[in-house]
Every structure is written in C-alpha cells, then in structure tokens.
C-alpha positions as CSV (number, residue, x, y, z in Angstrom):
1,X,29.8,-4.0,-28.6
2,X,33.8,-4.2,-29.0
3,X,35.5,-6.2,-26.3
4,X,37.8,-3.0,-25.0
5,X,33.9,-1.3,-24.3
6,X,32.3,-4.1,-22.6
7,X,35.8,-4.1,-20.6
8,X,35.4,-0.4,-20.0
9,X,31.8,-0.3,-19.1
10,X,32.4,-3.2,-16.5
11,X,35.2,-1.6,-15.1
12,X,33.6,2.0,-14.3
13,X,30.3,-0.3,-13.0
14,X,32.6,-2.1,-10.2
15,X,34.1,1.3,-9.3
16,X,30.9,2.5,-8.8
17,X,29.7,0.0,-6.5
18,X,32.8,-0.2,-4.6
19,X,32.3,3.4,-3.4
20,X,28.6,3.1,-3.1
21,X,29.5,0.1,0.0
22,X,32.8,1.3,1.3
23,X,32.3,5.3,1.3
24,X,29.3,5.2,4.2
25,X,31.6,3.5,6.6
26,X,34.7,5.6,5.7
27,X,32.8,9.1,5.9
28,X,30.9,8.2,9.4
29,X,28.1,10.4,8.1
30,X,24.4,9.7,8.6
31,X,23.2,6.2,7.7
32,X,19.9,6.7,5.7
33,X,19.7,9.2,2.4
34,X,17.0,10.4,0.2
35,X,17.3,8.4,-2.7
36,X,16.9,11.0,-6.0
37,X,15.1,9.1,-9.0
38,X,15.9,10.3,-12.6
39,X,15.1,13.8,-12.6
40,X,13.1,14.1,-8.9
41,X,13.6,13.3,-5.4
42,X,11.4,10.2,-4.4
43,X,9.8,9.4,-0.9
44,X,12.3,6.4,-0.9
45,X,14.9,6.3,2.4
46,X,18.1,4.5,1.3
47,X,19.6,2.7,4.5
48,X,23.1,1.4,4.9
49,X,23.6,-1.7,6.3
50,X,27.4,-3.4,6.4
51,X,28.6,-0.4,4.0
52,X,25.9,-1.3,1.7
53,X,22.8,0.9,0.9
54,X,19.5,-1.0,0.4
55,X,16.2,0.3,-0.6
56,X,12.2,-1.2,-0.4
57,X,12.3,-3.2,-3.6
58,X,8.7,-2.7,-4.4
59,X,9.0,1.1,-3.8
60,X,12.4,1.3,-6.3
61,X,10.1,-1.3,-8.9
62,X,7.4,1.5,-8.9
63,X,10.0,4.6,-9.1
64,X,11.7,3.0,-12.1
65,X,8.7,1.2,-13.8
66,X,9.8,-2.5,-13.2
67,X,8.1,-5.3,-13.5
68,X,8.2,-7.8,-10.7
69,X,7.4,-11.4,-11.2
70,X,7.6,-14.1,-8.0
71,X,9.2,-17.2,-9.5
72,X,9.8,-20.8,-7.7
73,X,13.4,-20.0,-6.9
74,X,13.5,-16.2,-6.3
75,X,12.0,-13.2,-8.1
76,X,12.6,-11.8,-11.7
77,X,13.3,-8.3,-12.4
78,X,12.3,-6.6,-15.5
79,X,13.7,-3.2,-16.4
80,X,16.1,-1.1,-18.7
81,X,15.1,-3.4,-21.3
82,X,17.3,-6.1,-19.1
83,X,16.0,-8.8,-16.9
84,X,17.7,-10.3,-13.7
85,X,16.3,-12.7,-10.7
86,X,16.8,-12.2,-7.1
87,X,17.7,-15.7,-6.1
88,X,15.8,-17.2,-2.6
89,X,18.1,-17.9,0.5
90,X,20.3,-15.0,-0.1
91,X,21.8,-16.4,-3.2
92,X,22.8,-13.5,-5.1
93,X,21.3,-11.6,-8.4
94,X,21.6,-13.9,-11.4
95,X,22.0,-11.5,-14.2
96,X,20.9,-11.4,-18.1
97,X,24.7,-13.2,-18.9
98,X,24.0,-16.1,-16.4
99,X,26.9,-15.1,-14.3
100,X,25.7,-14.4,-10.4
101,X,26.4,-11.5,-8.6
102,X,26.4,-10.8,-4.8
103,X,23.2,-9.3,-3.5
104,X,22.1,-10.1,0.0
105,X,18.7,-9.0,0.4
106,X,16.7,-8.9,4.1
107,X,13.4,-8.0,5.4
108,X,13.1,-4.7,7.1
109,X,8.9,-4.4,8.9
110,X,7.8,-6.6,6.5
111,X,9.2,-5.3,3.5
112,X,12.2,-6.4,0.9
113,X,15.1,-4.8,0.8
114,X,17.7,-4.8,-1.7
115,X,20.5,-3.2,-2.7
116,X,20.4,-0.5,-4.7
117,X,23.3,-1.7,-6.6
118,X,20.9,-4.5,-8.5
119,X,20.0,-0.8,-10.5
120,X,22.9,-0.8,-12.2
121,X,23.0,-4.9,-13.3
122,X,20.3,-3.3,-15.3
123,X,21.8,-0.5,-16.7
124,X,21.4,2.3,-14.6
125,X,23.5,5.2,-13.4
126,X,24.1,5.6,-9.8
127,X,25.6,8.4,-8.5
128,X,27.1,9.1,-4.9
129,X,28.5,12.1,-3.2
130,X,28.6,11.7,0.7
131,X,29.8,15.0,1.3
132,X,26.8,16.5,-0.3
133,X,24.1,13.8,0.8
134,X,23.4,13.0,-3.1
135,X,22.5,9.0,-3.7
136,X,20.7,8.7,-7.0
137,X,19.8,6.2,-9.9
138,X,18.5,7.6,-13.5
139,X,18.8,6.2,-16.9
140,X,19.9,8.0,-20.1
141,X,17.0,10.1,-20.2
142,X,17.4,12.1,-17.1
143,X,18.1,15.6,-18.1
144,X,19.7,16.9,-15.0
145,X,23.3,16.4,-14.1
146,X,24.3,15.6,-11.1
147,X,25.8,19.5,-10.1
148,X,22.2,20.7,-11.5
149,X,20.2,17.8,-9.1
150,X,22.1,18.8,-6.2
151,X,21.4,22.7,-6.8
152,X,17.8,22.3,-7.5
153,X,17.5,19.7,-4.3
154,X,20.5,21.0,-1.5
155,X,17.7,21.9,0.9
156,X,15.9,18.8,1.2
157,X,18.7,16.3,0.6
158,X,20.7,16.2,3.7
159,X,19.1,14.0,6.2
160,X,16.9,15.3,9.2
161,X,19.2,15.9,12.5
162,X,17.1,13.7,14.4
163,X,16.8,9.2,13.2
164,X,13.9,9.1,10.7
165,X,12.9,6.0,12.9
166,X,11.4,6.0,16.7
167,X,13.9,4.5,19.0
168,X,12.4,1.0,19.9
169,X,11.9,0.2,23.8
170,X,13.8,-2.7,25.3
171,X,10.5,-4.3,25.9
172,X,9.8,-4.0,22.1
173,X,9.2,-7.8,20.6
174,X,9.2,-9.4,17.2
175,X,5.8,-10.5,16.0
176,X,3.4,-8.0,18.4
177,X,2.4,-6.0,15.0
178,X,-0.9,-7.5,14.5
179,X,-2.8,-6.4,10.9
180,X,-7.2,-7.2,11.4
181,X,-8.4,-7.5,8.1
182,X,-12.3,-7.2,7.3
183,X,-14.2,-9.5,4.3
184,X,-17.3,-8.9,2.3
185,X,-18.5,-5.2,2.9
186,X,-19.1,-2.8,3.2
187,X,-22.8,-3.5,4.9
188,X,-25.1,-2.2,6.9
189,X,-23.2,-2.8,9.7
190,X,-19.9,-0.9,8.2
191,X,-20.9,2.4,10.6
192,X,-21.1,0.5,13.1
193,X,-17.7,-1.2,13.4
194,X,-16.1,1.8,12.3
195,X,-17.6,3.5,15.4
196,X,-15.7,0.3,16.9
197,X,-12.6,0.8,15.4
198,X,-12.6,4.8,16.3
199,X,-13.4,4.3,20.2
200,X,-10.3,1.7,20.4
201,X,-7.9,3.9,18.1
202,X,-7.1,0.9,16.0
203,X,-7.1,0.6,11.6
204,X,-8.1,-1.9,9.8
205,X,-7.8,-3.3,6.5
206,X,-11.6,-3.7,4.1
207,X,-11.1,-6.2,1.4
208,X,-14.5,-4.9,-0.3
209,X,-16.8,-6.2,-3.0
210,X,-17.7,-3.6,-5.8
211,X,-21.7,-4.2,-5.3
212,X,-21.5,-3.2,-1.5
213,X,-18.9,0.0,-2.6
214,X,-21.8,0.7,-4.8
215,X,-24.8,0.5,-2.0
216,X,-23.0,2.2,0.9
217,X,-20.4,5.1,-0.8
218,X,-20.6,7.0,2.6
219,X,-19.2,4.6,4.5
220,X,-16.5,3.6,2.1
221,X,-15.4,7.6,2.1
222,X,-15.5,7.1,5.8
223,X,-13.0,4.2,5.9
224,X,-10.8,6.0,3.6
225,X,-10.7,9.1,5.7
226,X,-10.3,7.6,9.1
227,X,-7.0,6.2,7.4
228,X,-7.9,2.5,7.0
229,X,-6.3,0.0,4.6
230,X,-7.6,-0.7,1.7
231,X,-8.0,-4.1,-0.6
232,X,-9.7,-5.7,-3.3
233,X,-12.7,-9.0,-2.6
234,X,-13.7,-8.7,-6.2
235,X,-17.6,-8.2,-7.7
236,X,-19.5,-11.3,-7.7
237,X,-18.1,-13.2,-4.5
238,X,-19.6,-16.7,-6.8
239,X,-16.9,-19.3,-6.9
240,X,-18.2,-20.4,-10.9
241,X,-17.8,-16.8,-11.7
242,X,-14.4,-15.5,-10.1
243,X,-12.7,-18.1,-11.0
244,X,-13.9,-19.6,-14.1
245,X,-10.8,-18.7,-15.9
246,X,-8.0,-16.1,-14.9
247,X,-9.1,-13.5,-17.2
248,X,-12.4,-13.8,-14.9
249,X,-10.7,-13.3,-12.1
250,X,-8.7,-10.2,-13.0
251,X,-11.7,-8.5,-15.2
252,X,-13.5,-9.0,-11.1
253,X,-10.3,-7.0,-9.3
254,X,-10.2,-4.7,-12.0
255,X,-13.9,-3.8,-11.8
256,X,-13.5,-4.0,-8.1
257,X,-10.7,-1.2,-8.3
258,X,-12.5,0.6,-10.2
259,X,-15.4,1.3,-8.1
260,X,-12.8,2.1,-5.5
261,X,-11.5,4.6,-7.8
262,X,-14.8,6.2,-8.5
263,X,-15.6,6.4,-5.5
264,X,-12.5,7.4,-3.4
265,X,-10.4,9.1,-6.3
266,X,-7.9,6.1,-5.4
267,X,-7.2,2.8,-6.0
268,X,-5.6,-0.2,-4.1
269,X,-3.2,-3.1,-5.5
270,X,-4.0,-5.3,-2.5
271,X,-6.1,-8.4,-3.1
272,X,-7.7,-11.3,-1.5
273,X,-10.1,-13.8,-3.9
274,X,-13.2,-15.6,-2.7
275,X,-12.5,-18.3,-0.2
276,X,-9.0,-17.7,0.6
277,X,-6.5,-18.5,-2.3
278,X,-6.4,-21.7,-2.1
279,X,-6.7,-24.2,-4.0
280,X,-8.7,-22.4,-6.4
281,X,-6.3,-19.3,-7.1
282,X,-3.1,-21.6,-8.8
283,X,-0.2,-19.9,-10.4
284,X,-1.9,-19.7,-13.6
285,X,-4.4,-17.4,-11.9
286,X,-1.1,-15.6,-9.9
287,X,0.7,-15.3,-13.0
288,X,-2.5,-13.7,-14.5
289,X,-3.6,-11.3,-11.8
290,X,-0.4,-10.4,-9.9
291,X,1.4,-9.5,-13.2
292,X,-0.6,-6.8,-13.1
293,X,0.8,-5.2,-10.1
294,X,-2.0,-7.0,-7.7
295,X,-0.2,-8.4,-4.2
296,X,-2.0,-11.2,-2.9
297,X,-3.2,-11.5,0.8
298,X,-4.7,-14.5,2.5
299,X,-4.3,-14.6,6.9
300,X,-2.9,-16.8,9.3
301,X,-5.3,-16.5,12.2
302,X,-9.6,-17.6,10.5
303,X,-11.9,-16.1,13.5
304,X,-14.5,-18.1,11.8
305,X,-17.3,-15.3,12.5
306,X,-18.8,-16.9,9.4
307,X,-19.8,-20.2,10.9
308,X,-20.6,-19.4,15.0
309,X,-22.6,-16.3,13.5
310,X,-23.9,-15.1,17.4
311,X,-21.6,-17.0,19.4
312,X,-19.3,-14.2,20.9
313,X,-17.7,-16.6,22.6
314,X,-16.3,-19.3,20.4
315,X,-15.4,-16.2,18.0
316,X,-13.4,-15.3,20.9
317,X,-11.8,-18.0,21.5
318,X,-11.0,-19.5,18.2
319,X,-9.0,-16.3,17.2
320,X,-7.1,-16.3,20.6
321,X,-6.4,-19.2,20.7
322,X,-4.1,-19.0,16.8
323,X,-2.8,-15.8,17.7
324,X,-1.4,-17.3,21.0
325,X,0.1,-20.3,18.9
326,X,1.5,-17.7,16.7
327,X,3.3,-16.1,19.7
328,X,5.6,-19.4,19.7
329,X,7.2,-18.5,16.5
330,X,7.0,-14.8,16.9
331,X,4.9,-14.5,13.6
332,X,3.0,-11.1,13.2
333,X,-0.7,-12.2,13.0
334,X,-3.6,-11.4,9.9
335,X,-6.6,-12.2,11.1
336,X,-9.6,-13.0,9.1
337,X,-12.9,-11.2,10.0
338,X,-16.1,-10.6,8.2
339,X,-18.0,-7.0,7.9
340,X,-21.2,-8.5,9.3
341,X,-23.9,-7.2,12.7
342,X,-22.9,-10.7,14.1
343,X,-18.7,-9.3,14.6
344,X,-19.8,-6.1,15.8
345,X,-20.5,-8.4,19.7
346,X,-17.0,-9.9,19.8
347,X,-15.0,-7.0,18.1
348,X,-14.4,-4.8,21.0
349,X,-13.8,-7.9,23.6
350,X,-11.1,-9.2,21.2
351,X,-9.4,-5.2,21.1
352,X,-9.6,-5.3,24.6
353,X,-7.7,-8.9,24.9
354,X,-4.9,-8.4,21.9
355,X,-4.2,-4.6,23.1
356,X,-3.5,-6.0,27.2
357,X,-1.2,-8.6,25.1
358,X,1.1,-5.7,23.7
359,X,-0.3,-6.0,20.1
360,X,0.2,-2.8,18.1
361,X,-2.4,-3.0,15.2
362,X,-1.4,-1.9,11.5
363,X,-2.7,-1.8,8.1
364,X,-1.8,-3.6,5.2
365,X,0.0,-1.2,2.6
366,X,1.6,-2.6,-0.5
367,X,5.1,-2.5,0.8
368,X,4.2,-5.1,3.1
369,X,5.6,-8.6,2.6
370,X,2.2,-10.6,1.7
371,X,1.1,-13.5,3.7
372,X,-0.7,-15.9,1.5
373,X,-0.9,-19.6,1.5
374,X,0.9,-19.7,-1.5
375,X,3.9,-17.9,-0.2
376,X,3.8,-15.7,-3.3
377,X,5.9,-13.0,-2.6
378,X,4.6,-10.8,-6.0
C-alpha cells in the first residue's frame, strides 16, 4: 500500500476514535447504546465509561466470528484476517505492526470489557451518530449504509427511558453473588434436588456426563426449563480415558455436547474435566479444547460431599467454612457439589445458611469470567 494511503487510512481511523470517546461526554445523552453488528442489531449493550464505549469482549468475539486465545501475558485476538493481544495489567492492545495502542479494559459482573475501538485495530468500520443513537461496527461486506441501518432500525435503537440496570441498594456488597455448581449427573436423585432447588428459588449450574443425559432425558429437559446453567463433565469420567491425549479430551466434550444437543436442541461451551483441572488438564490440553470455543470452570469452595458421603454435618461445615474465608477478600464463591441421594440432606440447610448471609445465587453463562485453577481466562 503507498505511503500517502497507509497515512490516509490512519488518519480517518484516529478521527474516528476520537469522536467515538469524546462525543458521549460532549452530547450528555444516555450512556449505554445498542450496538448494531454488520447488517443487524445485536443483543450487545455498549457502555461508556470516561468517554469511552466498551462492550463484553466474549459477546463482540462471537458477533464478529473471532477467535480468542488466553496467552501468558494477555489474550490474542484473531479477526479481519488481523491478529492483536490484549496485554494483562491494563497494558494496552499490541497490534499486528508491534506498535501498542491504549486500551484499558475492566471487569463489569464478571465479564471483560473492552473497548470497542480494538474493532477497528482490526479493520473494522465503526460508525457513530449520537443524535440518532447509532453505534455500529461492520466490515466490507455489510450491505446497508449507515442512513439505510438507521431507517430499517430507528424504533429500537434509541435507548429505553428507564437504566437498563436495577439501581443497586447501599447495602449491596462485592462478592455476595454465589454460583452452586453440581458434578456427575444427572442421577436418580436429579428430581429430587431439583424439587430442592424449586422450593428455595435458587439455579444451579449441571456439569453432566453424556451416559447419565442418556439414562434420565426427563430430568435434563427439566433442568433446562426451570432455567438452570448448563456445562459439560465429559462421557467416560476414567482418568486413562479423558485425558489420554488432548484429542481424547475434546472428542469427550464434544460427544458430551452433543447429547446435550440432542436432547435439549442446545448446546453449552462451559466445561469442567474429571478431577478438577488440575494437574492433569495442562496448556497443551487448554490449547486443544478451549480453542474450540470451550471456557473452562474449576471452583473455589470443594463441599467434599464425595468423601463424608452421609455426614450432613461435616458437608456443612466444610463448605461454610471456605465461603466465610472467601468473605475476607470479597471473592464471589463456586462451589463444588455432586448430583448424588447423599447431597440431597445437606442441600437445603446450606440454602438456608448462605441466603440469611445475603448470598444471591447465579448461574454460570459464558460471559462469565471463568474461575479455574489455571487462571485461564479463554
């Protein structure tokens, strides 16, 4: 490309950006817009924070097609036919050239966000028109314009007259969103905990093997209905079979998914191998799996259900006594259980306890940050 073009191109791409920061804070409009994606208007909510607007990076990844790779010292970007890497600590974009370009990023409920600007490092158009409530990113093979966007969208684009989020109370706290996770079923004892689950108004997330999908598909259609999360345990749950090589491991989560699918009509990218991922799931296995669009969940608070079996009571106390240790650093617990008759005694003492503490329970979704002992962000 002639030096006056690459001039030109970089010239027009800092225009654009300035106005996309600057603009929000001049026009004191509403601070979140409906982010328009090539040719359609996506679910995604742009928010502006200092002038800037920042989107969910995994939610803009799977709008544009991206590919997402966690790497030691941030995470690569793959898209437009250009690559560039999100550097860790707030360091900035490090784009295709080498050169680094300022990108703060921060974590909003759990999820990424970034700013929306990293679109065009990789070759994307963004336009922004305040007055008409029009934020959008598209690539050369967008056929509408932006006049033709805005007249096939004007009634949905401008912003509800009310905040998209709840107000938070004063008394609201970091770290009381608490996500219980359930291993190895679904069982015979699935209905049961469900029934559980129901009486207490609190969802869970079932990391499921594909042989128990197969035995009970009632009471997986059950769990999908009553809104639970969903995740992948893989098909064997043997240790010399899952994770004899990486391509084992990832044939298991993709037979796994697609019992879910067959079942359900929908599939999940959440995953959590055998054992906990470590030390058996290494980056080789990660790079393997999670390439694939797989996110990779382990916990922070082990209820050890599997080794005290029928005793309520050091079930009980075992899982109170992390999640109060986790109160110290205001980290949001994930706590381990197991789909088993044995839970189904302690289950509604432990709702009781963690719901007087303030605790507001949540499932996992794929825009959530993953916890795993690898801190593999992917």
């Amino acid at each position: 490309m002639p030096i006056k073009k690459v001039m030109l191109f970089f010239m027009s791409l800092f225009l654009c950006l300035g106005g996309l920061q600057t603009a929000a804070g001049a026009a004191g409009w509403d601070k979140s817009l409906k982010l328009g994606v090539g040719d359609a208007l996506s679910g995604i909510t742009a928010v502006s924070k200092n002038d800037t607007y920042y989107v969910p990076l995994r939610a803009l990844a799977a709008a544009l097609k991206w590919t997402l790779t966690g790497l030691p010292d941030g995470i690569q970007v793959d898209g437009g036919g250009r690559t560039l890497r999100l550097l860790k600590n707030d360091g900035g974009a490090r784009l295709q050239d080498g050169s680094v370009a300022k990108a703060s990023t921060f974590l909003r409920d759990g999820t990424l966000m970034v700013p929306l600007k990293i679109s065009a490092y990789l070759g994307y158009i963004i336009s922004f028109e305040p007055d008409k409530y029009l934020l959008r990113v598209r690539d050369a093979s967008a056929a509408l314009d932006d006049a033709a966007f805005i007249g096939k969208y004007k009634n949905e684009l401008a912003p509800p007259a009310a905040p998209e989020e709840p107000v938070k109370t004063p008394s609201a706290k970091p770290g009381t969103t608490l996500y219980l996770t359930f291993d190895d079923g679904p069982s015979a004892s699935t209905s049961q905990l469900l029934d559980i689950l129901d009486k207490y108004e609190v969802k869970a997330t079932f990391f499921m093997l594909g042989p128990g999908m197969n035995r009970y598909p009632v009471q997986v259609k059950r769990t999908v209905n009553a809104g639970n999360g969903l995740g992948l345990h893989g098909m064997t749950h043997r240790k010399e079979k899952f994770y004899a090589s990486a391509s084992a491991a990832l044939a298991e989560m993709n037979g796994d998914n697609a019992v879910l699918q067959k079942i359900t009509g929908t599939g999940t990218t959440l995953i959590r191998p055998p054992y906990g991922s470590k030390p058996y799931f290494t980056k080789a296995f990660r790079d393997k799996v999670l390439a694939q669009g797989y996110h990779l969940w382990d916990w922070n608070v082990d209820s050890e259900d599997w080794k005290y079996k029928e005793d309520s009571a050091a079930i009980y106390n075992t899982v109170m006594d992390q999640v109060h240790k986790l109160q110290k650093s205001k980290t949001n617990p994930v706590i381990l259980m197991h789909d088993q008759k044995a839970t189904l005694k302690v289950l509604p003492r432990l709702l009781e306890s963690l719901k007087k503490e303030g605790y507001t329970f949540e499932i996992i979704t794929k825009n959530v940050e993953p916890v795993n002992f690898w801190k593999d962000q992917r």
